[in-house]
PyMOL commands that place a pseudoatom at each C-alpha (Angstrom):
pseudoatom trace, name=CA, resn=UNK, resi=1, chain=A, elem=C, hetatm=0, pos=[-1.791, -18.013, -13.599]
pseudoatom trace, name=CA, resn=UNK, resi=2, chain=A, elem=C, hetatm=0, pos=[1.310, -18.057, -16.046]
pseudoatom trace, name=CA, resn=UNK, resi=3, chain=A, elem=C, hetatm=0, pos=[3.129, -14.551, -16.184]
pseudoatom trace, name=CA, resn=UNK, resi=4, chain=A, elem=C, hetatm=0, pos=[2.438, -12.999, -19.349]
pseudoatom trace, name=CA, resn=UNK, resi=5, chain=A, elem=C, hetatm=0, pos=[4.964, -10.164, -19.258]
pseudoatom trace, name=CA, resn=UNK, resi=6, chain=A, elem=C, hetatm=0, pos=[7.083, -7.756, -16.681]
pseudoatom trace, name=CA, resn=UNK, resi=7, chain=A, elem=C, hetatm=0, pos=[4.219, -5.390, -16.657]
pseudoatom trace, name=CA, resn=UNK, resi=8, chain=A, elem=C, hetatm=0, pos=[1.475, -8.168, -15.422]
pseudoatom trace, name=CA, resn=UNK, resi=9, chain=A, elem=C, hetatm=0, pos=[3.911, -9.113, -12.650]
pseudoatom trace, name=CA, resn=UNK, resi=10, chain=A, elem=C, hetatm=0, pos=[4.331, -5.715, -11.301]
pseudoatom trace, name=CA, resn=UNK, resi=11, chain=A, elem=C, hetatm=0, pos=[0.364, -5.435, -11.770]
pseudoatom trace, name=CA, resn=UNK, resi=12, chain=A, elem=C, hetatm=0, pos=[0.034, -8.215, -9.919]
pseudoatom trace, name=CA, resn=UNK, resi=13, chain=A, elem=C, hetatm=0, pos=[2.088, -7.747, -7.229]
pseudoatom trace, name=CA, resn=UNK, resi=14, chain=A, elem=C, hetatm=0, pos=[0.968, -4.248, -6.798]
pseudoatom trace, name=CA, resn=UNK, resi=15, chain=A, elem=C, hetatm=0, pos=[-2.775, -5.346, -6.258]
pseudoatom trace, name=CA, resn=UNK, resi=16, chain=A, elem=C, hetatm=0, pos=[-1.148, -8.112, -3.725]
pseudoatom trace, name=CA, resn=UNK, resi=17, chain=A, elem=C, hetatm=0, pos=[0.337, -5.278, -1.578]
pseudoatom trace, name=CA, resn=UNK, resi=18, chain=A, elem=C, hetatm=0, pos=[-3.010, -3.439, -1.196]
pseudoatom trace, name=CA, resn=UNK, resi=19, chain=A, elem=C, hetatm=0, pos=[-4.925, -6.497, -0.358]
pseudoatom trace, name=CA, resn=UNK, resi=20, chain=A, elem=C, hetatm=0, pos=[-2.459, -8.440, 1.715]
pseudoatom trace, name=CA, resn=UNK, resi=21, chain=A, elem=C, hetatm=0, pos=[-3.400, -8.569, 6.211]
pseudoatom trace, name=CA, resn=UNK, resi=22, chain=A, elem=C, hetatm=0, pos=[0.388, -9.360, 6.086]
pseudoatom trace, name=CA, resn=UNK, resi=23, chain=A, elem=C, hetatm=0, pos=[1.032, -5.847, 5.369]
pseudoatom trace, name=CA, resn=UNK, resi=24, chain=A, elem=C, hetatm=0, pos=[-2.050, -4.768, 7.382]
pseudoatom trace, name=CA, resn=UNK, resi=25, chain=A, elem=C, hetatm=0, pos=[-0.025, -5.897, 9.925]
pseudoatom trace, name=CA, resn=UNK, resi=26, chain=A, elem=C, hetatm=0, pos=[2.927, -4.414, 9.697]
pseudoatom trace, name=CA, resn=UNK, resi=27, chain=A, elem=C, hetatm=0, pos=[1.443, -0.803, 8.782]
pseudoatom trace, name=CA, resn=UNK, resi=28, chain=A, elem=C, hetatm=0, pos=[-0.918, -1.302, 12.427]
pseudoatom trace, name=CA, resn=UNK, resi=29, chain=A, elem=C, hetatm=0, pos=[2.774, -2.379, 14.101]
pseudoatom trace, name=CA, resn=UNK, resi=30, chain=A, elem=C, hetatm=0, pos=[4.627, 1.034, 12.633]
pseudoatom trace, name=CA, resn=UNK, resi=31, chain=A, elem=C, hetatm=0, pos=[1.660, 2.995, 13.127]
pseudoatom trace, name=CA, resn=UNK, resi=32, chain=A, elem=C, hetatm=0, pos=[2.121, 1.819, 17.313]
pseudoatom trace, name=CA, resn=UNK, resi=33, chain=A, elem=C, hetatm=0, pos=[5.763, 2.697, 17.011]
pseudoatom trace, name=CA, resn=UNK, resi=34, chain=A, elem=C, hetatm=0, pos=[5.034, 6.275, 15.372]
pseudoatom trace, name=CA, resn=UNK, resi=35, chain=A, elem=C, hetatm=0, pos=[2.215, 7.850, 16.834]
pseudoatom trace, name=CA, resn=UNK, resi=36, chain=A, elem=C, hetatm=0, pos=[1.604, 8.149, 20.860]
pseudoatom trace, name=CA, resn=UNK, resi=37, chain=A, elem=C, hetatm=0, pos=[-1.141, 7.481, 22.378]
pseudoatom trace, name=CA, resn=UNK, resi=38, chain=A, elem=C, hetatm=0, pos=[-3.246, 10.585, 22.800]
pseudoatom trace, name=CA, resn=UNK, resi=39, chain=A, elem=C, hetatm=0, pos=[-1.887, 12.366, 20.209]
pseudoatom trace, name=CA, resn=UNK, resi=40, chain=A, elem=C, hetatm=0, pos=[-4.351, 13.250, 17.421]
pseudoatom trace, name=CA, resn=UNK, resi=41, chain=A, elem=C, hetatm=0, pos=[-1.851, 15.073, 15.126]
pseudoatom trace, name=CA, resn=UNK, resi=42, chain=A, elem=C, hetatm=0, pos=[0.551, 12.011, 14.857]
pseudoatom trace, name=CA, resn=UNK, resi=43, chain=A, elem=C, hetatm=0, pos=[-2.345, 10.035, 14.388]
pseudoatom trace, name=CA, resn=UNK, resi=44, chain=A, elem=C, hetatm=0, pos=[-3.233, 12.290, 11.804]
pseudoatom trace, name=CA, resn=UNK, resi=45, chain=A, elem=C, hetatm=0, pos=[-0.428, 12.651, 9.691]
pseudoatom trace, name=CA, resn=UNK, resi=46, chain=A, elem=C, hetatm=0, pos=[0.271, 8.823, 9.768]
pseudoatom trace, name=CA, resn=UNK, resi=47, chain=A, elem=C, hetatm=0, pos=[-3.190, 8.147, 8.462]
pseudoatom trace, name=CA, resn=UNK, resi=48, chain=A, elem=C, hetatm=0, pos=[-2.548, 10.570, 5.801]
pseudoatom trace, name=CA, resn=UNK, resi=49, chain=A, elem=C, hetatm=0, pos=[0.608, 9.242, 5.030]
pseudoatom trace, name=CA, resn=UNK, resi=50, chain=A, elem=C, hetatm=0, pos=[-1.104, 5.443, 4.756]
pseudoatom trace, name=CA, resn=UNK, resi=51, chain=A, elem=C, hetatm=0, pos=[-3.484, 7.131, 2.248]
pseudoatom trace, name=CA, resn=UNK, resi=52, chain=A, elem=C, hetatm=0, pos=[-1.310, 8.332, 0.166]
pseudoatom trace, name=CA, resn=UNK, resi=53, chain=A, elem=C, hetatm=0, pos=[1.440, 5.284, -0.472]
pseudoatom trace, name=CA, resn=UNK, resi=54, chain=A, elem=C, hetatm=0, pos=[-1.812, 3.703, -1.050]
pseudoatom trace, name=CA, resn=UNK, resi=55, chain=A, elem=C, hetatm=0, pos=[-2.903, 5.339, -3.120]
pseudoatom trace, name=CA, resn=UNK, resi=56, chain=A, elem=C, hetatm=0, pos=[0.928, 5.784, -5.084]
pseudoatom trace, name=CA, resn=UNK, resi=57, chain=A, elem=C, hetatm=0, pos=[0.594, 1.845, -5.394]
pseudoatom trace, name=CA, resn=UNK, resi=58, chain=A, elem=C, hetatm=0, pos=[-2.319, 1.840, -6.515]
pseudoatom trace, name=CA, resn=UNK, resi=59, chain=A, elem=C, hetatm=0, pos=[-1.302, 4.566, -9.437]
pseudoatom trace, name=CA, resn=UNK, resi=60, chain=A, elem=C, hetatm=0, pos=[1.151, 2.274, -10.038]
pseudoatom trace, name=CA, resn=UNK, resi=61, chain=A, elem=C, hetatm=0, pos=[-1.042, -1.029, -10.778]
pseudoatom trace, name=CA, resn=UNK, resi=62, chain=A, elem=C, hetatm=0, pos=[-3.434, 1.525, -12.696]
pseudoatom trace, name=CA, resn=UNK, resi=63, chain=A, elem=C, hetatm=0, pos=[-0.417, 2.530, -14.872]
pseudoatom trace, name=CA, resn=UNK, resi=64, chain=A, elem=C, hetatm=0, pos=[0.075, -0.713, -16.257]
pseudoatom trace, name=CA, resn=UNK, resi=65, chain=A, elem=C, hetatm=0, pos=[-3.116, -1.882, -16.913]
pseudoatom trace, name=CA, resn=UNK, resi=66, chain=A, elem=C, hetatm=0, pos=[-3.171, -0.564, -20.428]
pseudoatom trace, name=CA, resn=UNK, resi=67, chain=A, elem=C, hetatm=0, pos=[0.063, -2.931, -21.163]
pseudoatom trace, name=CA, resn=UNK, resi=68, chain=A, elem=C, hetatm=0, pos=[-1.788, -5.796, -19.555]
for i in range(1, 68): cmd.bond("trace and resi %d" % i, "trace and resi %d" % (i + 1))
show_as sticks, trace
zoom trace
């Protein structure tokens, strides 16, 4: 697929980063480093904060869509 303007590459690359195991990976790696094992309110507060940079990025994509 050719790159039809600055917009569809950040588009693109947006939807990339939600879908990618890569960074599956990495978020289940700091996720190990940040939240003990037992501990419910670290666990918590890191799944809440992995919702909501989702969610930013995908706000992002969203907001170029209509420049697509």
């Amino acid at each position: 697929m050719r790159a039809k303007s600055v917009p569809h590459v950040e588009y693109e690359v947006f939807n990339a980063l939600l879908d990618s195991d890569i960074i599956a990976e990495v978020v289940a790696q700091v996720k190990t480093m940040m939240v003990p094992a037992e501990d419910s309110v670290a666990e918590k507060r890191f799944d809440e904060g992995v919702k909501n940079a989702a969610q930013y990025i995908l706000n992002l994509a969203e907001r170029r869509l209509h420049r697509l």
